[in-house]
N, C-alpha and C positions, 0 to 999 in steps of 0.2 A: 540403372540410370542415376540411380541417388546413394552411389556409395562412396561418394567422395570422403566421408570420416572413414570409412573400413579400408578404403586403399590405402589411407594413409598412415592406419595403423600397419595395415601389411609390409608397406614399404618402410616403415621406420624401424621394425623387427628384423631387418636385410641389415640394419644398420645399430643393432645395439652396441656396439663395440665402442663408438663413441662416446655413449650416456657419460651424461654427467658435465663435458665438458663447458665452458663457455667460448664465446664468440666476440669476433669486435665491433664495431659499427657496422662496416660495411658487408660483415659476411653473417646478417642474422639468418637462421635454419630457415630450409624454405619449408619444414613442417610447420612453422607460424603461418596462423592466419593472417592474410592481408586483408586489406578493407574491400577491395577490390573482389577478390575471393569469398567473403561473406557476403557482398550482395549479391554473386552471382549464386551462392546456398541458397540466400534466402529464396531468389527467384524460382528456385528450381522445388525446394519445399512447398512453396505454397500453388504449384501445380500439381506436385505430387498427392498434396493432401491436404485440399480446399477446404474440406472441413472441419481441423481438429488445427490448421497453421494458418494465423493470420500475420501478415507483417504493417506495418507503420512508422511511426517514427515518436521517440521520447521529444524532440522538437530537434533546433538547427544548432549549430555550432560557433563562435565565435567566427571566423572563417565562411560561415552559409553551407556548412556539411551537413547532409541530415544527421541524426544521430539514432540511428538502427536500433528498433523494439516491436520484438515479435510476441504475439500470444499463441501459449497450444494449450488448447480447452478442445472438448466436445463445443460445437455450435461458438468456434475461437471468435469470427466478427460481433459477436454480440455477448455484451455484456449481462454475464449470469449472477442470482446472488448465493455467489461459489466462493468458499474462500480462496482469497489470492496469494502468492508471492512471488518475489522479486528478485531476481539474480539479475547483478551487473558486475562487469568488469574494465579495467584497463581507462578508468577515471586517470591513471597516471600512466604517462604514451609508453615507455619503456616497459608495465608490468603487465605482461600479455600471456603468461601462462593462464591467469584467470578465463583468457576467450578463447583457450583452449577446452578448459574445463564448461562454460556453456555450450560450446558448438557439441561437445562429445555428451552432454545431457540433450539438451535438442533434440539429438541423433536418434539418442536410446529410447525418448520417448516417443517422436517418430515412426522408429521402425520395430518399436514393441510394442505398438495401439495395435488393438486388436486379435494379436497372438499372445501377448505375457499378460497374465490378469493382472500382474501388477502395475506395470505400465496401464493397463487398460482403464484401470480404477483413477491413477492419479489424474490421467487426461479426464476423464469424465467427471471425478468430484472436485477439481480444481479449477483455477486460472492460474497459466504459471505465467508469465512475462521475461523475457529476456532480453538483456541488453550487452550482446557483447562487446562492443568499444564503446566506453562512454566518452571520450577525448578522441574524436577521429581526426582533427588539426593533427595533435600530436603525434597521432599515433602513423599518419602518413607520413609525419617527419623522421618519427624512427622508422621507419622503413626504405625511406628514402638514401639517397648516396648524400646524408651531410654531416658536418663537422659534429662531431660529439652526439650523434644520435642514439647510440647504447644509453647515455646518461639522462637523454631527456626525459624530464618528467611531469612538466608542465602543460597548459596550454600554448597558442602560440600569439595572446595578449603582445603589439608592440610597446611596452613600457617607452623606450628611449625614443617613440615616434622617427627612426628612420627606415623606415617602409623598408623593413628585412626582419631576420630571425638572425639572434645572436645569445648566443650559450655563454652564459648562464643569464643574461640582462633579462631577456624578454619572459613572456609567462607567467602563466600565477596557475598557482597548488590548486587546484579545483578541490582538495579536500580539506582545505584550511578556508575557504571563501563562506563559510555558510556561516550564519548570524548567529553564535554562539559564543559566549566569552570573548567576544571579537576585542574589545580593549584590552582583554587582559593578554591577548598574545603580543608577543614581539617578533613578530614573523612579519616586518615590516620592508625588509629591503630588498626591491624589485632582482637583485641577484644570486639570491636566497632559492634554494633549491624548494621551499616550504614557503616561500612569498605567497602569502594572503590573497594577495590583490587590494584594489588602489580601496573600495570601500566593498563591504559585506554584498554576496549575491550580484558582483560585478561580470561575471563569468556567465554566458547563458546557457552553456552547459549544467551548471549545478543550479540554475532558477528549473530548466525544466527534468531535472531529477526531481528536485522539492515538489514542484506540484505534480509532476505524477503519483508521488508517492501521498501526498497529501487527499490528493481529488480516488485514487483506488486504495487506499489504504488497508496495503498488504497483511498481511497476519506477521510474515517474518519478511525482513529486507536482507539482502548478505552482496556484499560488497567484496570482490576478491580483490587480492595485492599480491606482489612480489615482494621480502624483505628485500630493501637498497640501503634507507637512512636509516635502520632501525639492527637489532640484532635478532630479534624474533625470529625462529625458520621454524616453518610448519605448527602456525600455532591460530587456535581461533579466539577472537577477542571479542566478549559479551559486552553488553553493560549495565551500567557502568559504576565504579567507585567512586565516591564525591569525594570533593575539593578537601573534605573536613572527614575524610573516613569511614563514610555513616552510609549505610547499604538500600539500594533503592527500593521499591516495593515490590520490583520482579526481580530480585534478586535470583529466588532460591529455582523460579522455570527457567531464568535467564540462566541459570549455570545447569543446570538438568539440561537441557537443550545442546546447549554447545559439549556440555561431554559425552553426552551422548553422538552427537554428529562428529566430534574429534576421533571417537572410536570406532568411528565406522567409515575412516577418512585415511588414505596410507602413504603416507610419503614412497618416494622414488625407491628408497631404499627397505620399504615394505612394513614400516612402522608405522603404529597410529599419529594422531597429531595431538597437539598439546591445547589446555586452555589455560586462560587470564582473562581477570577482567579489562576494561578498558580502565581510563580516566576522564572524570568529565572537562579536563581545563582547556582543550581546546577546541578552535572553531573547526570540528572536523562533522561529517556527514553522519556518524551514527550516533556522536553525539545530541545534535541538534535534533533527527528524526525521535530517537527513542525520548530525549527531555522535551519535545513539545507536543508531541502527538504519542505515546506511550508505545511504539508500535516496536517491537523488538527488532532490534536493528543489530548486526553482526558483521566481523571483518575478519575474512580470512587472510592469512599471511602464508599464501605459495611456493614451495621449497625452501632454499634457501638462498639463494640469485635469482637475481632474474631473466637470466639467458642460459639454456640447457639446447641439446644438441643432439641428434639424431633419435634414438627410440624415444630417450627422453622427454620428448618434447610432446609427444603426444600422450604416451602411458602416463606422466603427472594429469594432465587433465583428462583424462580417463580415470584414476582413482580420484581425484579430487572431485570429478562428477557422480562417479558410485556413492561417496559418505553423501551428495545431496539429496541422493534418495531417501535416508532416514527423514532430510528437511521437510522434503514431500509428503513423505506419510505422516507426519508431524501437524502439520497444516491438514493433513485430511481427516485424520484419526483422533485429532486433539490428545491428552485431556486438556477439557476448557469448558467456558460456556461462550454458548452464542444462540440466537435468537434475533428477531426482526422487532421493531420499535414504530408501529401504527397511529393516529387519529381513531380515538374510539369515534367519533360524529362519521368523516369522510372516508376513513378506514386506509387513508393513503400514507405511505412511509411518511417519518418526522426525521430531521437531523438531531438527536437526542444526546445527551451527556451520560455513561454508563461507567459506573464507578462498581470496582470489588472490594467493599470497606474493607477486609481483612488484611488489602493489597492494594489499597489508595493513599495518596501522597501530592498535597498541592501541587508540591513543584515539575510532578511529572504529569504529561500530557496538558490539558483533559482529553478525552480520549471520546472520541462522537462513533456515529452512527454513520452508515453509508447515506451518503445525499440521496443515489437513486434508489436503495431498495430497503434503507433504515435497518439493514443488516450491523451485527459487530458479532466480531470473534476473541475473545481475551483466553490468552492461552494460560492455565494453569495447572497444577500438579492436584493429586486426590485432594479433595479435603470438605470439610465445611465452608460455606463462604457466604456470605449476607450481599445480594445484588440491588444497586438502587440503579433506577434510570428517572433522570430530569429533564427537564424543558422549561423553559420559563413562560409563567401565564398557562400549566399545565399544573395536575396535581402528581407530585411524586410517589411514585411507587417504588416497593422494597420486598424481596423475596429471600427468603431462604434459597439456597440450592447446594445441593450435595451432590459433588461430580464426584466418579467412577477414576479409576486407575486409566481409564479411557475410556474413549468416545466424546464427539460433544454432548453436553447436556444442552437443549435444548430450550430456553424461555424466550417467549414469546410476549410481549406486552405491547398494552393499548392503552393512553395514554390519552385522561381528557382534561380540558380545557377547568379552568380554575374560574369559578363562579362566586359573587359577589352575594353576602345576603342584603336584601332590600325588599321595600315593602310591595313596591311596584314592578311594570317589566324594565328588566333593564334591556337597553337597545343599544349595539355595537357594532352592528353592522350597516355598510353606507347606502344599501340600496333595498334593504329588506326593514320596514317599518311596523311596528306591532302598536296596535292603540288600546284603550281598556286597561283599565287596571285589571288582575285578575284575583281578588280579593274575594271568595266567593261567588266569582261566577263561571260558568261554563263555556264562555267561546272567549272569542278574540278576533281581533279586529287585523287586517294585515292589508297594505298595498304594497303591491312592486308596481316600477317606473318603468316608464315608456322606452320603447325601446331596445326591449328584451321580449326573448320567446316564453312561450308558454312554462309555468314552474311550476313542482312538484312539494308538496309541505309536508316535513315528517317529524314527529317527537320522539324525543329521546330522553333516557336518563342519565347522569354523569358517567356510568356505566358504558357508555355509547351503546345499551340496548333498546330496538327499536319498540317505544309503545305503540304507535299508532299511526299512518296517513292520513294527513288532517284534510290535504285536499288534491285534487290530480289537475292537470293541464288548468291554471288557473293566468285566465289573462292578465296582462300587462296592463299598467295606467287606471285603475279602479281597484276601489276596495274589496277584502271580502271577508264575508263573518267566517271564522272556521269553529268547529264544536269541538270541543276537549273530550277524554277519553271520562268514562264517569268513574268514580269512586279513584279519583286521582288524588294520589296523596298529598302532605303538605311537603315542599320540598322547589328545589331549583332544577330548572329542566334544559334542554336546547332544543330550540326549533330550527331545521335545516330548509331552506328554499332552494331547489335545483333547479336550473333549464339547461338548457340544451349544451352553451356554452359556457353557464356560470355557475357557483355555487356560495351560498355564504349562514352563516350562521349567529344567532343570536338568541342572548340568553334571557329568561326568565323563571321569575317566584311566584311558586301558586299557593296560597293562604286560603281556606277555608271556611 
C-alpha cells in the first residue's frame, strides 16, 4: 500500500538511459514530487504508522498554502526531551531535488522502524522533523503550465500589485528575507532573482521557519538547494566565516560534521560531495539561525542543475538521503554535552543560558535551554571543556566536563535562586507573608490570603535540598507559628508554600 517511493525508484531504473539530462518548463520529470502528491504520502503515512508519523504544518504560506511538516519519533505527536533535527527543502520553488532527498529519508525511516536497528534506534532516540516544500506558492508555480517556471525561484509576493505573477517582477528570495545584515545587502530590486523583499521577515514563509526553529531548537538545521545562481555543485556549506576572517567558535565541529556527512554523501555520478564554509554577509537563513541562536545550521547544494531526468531524479535523493543518515546518528550519538537545567526549590525546567567557555563567543547565539523540558544539546568534538549555565536572579554554576570521542556526556544541573544577605526575613513573594525576625529564634510567623486552598510549607537550602516540612494543609486567611528544624545553621534559606493551584517562594536569614 505504501510503496510509492520504491515504485518509483523501480520505474525510474526502466529509464536510466535518460539520467542526467535536463527539462524545460513545461516538461518537469513526473518523478518530482508534486505538492499534491505529498499530501496525499503524507495521508497515507500517518495511517500506516500512527505512531512513530505525525504530520502538521511549519504554518501557511503567503498564498494561504499550508506549509507541510511531519515528525517521525517513537510517540511522534508528543513532544519528547529527544534531541531534534530538521531537514527542509525547496525554500526556492525550482530547487526540488532537496524533496526528493526528504521523501526518500521519510521512506527509509518508515519502512526500516522496527526491522533495521539502525532505523529503529534513530526513530526512537530522536525527533526528526521534515519539511519538504517550504515555498508551496512557488513551488505550484513551477509545476504549473507558466511562463518561465523552470527559473522560478521565488515566492509569489505581487511586488508590482497587478493581481498576477510576472517573472522576474514578482517575489522575494525567501533566503535573503531573514534579519541579518539586512542593510548591508543590496539585493534591493524587486526583479532580482535574490530580491530580499520589501523589509526583513516580510515573507511568512521564513517568520514560520524562524520560529519553529527557535520554539524546537534543533541540534542540527540543513537546508537543501539546487546550484542555479551560484557555481557550487555537490557541496555542503557549514558556518560560517566572518566578514573580517576570524573563525566562529564552532568552527572546528562545524567542519568535522559536514566532512564527515559530505563523505558519506554521493553525487549522481558516484562521488562524494564537497565542503566550504559559508560567509556571514548575507541576510540568508543559516546565517541568521546559527549567529543568533548558536544552533548549527547547514546548506546543502544538490547536484549540479536543478532539473535532472529519469532515474536521476530519484537515485540523487536517494544518496543525498543515505549521507543524512550519518546527520542522524550525529544528533543521536553526539560527541557533545547535553543535560536538563532545573529549579533547585520547584524542581521544574528553567529557560537557562548554557555557554562552552572553551567555545563561547558573544556574537554567537546565546544559546538557551528548551522552554518545555530545560533540555540543551551542544555538539562537540573530544576534549576538555569548562560548562557554565546562567539565569538571572539565579546563582551560576560551572563544571568541568570531559567528553569521550562519543556519546553524550551527560550534566544535569539545578539551579537556585540568588539570595540577599540581610539581617531580617526577606519577603518576595506577593501572597506568602513571613513575620519575626528570625534572629535567634525558633519559629516563624506566616499567613496566606484568603482565597486559596489549603498549603503545604517546606524548607530548604540554596542547594534546593529539602530540610524539613514546616507544616501540612495549613488554612487560608490566619496566621500560623511554624517551628524551625533545631540546630539550624547560620545561613540563608527558602521557604516554599504549595496548594493546590499555586506555588511561590520566599527568602530568608537565620542568625543565631
Amino acid at each position: 500500500m505504501l510503496d510509492t517511493v520504491r515504485q518509483r525508484v523501480a520505474c525510474a531504473v526502466l529509464l536510466v538511459l535518460l539520467a542526467g539530462l535536463s527539462v524545460s518548463a513545461q516538461a518537469q520529470d513526473p518523478r518530482y514530487w508534486r505538492l499534491d502528491d505529498i499530501i496525499a504520502q503524507f495521508d497515507a503515512w500517518e495511517l500506516a504508522y500512527p505512531d512513530i508519523f505525525h504530520q502538521t504544518t511549519l504554518g501557511t504560506s503567503g498564498q494561504g498554502e499550508p506549509i507541510l511538516l511531519a515528525c517521525i519519533s517513537d510517540n511522534a505527536s508528543v513532544r519528547e526531551p529527544e534531541p531534534a533535527i530538521f531537514f527542509h527543502a525547496a525554500q526556492h520553488a525550482n530547487e526540488v531535488n532537496g524533496t526528493t532527498a526528504v521523501m526518500a529519508q521519510m521512506a527509509a525511516l518508515l519502512e526500516g522502524y522496527g526491522s533495521d536497528p539502525a532505523f529503529t534506534a534513530r526513530v526512537d532516540g530522536l525527533e526528526i522533523w521534515f519539511a519538504p516544500v517550504r515555498n508551496p506558492d512557488g513551488h505550484r508555480y513551477v509545476f504549473g503550465d507558466n511562463p518561465s517556471a523552470d527559473d522560478w525561484r521565488k515566492t509569489l509576493r505581487d511586488n508590482n500589485d497587478n493581481q498576477q505573477v510576472d517573472f522576474p517582477d514578482d517575489g522575494v528570495d525567501s533566503n535573503r528575507n531573514w534579519d541579518w545584515r539586512w542593510l548591508e545587502s543590496n539585493e534591493a530590486n524587486p526583479s532580482s532573482q535574490k530580491y530580499k523583499g520589501p523589509y526583513p521577515w516580510s515573507e511568512p514563509e521564513v517568520v514560520a521557519a524562524r520560529d519553529f526553529i527557535v520554539r524546537e531548537k534543533p541540534v542540527i538545521v540543513v537546508d537543501y538547494h539546487s546550484p542555479v545562481t551560484i557555481g557550487w555543485s555537490n557541496y555542503v556549506f557549514y558556518p560560517f566565516q566572518r566578514q573580517n576572517g576570524g573563525q566562529t567558535p564552532d568552527w572546528d565541529v562545524c567542519r568535522d560534521i559536514a566532512q564527515e556527512w559530505a563523505s558519506e554523501t554521493r553525487t549522481v555520478g558516484g562521488n562524494p560531495f564537497s565542503t566550504i564554509y559559508a560567509y556571514d554577509t548575507l541576510p540568508k537563513e543559516q546565517c541568521w539561525v546559527y549567529g543568533n541562536t548558536g544552533i548549527l545550521a547547514y546548506l546543502m547544494e544538490i547536484g549540479d542543475h536543478c532539473w535532472y531526468t529519469g532515474a536521476s531524479v530519484d537515485t540523487i535523493g536517494i544518496r543525498v538521503a543515505r549521507g543524512g543518515s550519518y546527520l542522524l546518528d550525529r544528533a543521536l550519538d553526539g560527541p557533545g554535552i547535553s543535560g536538563t537545567v532545573t529549579s533547585a526549590i520547584t524542581g521544574l525546567p528553567l529557560i537557562a543560558e548554557v555557554r562552552i567557555l572553551e567555545m563561547h563567543d558573544d556574537a554567537i547565539g546565546p544559546r538557551y535551554t528548551d522552554q518545555d523540558n530545560g533540555q540543551f544539546h551542544r555538539p562537540t568534538l573530544g576534549g576538555n571543556f569548562t560548562l557554565e549555565v546562567s539565569l538571572r536572579d539565579h546563582v551560576t554554576q560551572t563544571f568541568p566536563v570531559d567528553v569521550a570521542g562519543s556519546g553524550w556526556t551527560v550534566v544535569d544541573v539545578e539551579l537556585s535562586p540568588i539570595t540577599t544577605a540581610v539581617a531580617d526575613v526577606i519577603t518576595d513573594a506577593p501572597w506568602l507573608r513571613i513575620g519575626d525576625t528570625l534572629r535567634g529564634g525558633r519559629s516563624v510567623h506566616l499567613a496566606l490570603p484568603s482565597g486559596m486552598s489549603a498549603a503545604s510549607v517546606e524548607l530548604f537550602d540554596l542547594r534546593g535540598r529539602r530540610l524539613a516540612t514546616l507544616g501540612r494543609d495549613l488554612a487560608p486567611d490566619r496566621p500560623h507559628r511554624l517551628t524551625l528544624p533545631n540546630a539550624l545553621a547560620d545561613g540563608v534559606y527558602l521557604v516554599r508554600a504549595v496548594s493546590r493551584m499555586q506555588q511561590q517562594v520566599a527568602r530568608l536569614v537565620y542568625i543565631n
